[in-house]
N, CA and C of each residue as an Amber inpcrd file, in Angstrom:
protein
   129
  32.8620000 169.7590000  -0.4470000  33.0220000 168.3110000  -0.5670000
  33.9880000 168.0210000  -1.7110000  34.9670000 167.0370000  -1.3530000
  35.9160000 166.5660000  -2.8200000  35.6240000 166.0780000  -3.7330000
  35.9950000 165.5900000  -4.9610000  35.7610000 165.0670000  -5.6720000
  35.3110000 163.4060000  -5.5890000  36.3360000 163.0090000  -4.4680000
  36.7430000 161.8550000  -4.2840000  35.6350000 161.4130000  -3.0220000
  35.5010000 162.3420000  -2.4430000  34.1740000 161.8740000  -1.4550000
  32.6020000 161.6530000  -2.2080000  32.8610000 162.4440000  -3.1410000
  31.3710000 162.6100000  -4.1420000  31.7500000 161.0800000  -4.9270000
  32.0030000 160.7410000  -5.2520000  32.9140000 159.5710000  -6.0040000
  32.6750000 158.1270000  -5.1830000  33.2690000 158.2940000  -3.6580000
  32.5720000 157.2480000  -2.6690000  30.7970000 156.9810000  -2.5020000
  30.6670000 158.1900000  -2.1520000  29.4760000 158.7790000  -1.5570000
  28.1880000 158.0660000  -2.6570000  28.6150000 158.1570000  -3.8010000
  27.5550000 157.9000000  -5.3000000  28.0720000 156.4280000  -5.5040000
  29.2520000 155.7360000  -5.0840000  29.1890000 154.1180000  -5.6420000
  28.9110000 153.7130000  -4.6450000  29.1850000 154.0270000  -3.2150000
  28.2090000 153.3410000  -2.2730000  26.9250000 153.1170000  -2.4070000
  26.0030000 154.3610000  -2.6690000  24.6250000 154.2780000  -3.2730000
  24.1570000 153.0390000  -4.0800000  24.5020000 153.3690000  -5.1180000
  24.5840000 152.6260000  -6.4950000  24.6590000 151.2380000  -6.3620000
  26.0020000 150.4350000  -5.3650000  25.7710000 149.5900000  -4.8990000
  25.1560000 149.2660000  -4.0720000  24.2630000 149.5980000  -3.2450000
  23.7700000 149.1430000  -2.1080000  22.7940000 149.6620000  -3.0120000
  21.4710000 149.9920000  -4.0950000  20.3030000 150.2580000  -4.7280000
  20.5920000 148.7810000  -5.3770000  21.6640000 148.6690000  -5.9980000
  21.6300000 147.3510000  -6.7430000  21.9840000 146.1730000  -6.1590000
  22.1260000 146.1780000  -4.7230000  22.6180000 145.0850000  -4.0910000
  23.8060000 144.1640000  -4.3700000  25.1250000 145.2950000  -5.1510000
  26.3110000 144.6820000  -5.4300000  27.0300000 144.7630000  -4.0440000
  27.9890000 143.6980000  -4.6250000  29.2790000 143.4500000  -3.2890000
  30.3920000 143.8820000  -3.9370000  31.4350000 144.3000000  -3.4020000
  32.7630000 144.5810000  -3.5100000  33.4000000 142.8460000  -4.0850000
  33.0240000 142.0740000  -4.3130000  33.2840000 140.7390000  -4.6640000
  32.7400000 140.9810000  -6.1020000  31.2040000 141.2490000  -6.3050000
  30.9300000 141.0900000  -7.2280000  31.2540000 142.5370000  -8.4420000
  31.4300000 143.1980000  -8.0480000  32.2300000 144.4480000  -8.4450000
  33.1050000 144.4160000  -8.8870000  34.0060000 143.4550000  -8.1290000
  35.3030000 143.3550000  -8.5370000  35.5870000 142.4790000 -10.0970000
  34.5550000 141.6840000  -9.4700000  34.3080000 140.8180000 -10.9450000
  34.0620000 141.3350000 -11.9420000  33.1300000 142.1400000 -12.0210000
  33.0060000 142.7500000 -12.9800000  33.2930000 143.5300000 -13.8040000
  34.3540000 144.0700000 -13.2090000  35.3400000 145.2320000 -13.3260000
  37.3130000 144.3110000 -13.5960000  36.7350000 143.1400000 -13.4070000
  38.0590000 142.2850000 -13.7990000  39.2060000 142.9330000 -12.8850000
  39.0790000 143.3300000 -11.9470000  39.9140000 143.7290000 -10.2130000
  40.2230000 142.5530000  -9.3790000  41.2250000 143.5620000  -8.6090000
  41.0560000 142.6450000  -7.1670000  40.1940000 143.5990000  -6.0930000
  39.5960000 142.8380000  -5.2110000  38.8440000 143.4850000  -4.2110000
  39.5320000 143.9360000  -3.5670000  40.8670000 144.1990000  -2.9250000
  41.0010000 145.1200000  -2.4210000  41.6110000 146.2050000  -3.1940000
  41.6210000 146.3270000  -4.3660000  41.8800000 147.7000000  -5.0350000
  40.7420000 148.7560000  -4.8210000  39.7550000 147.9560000  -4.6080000
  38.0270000 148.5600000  -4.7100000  38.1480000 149.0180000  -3.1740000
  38.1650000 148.0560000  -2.3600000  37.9700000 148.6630000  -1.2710000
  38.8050000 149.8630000  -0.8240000  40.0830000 149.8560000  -1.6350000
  41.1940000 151.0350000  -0.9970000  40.7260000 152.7050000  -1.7470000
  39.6600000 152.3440000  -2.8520000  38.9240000 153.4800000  -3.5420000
  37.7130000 154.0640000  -2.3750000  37.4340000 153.2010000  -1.1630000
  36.3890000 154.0140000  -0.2530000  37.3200000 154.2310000   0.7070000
  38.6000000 154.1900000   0.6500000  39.7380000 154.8410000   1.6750000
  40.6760000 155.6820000   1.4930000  41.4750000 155.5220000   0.4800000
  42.3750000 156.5280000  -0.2590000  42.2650000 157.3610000  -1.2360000
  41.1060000 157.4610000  -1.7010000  41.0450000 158.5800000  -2.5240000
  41.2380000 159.8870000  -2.6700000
């Protein structure tokens, strides 16, 4: 397994235990949402 799949694999978790959104993530992280989303695609 890659690095980068272990990497998806554990913030998917994490968010979905804490019931974050890629909205609210983003916020929090002072992003745009689709930078976040292109981290569960291009990595």
């Amino acid at each position: 397994m890659k690095s980068n799949d272990i990497f998806v694999e554990t913030l998917t978790e994490l968010m979905e235990d804490n019931k974050i959104t890629v909205g609210k993530l983003s916020n929090a992280l002072n992003c745009d949402k689709a930078a976040i989303r292109r981290w569960f695609y291009k990595l």
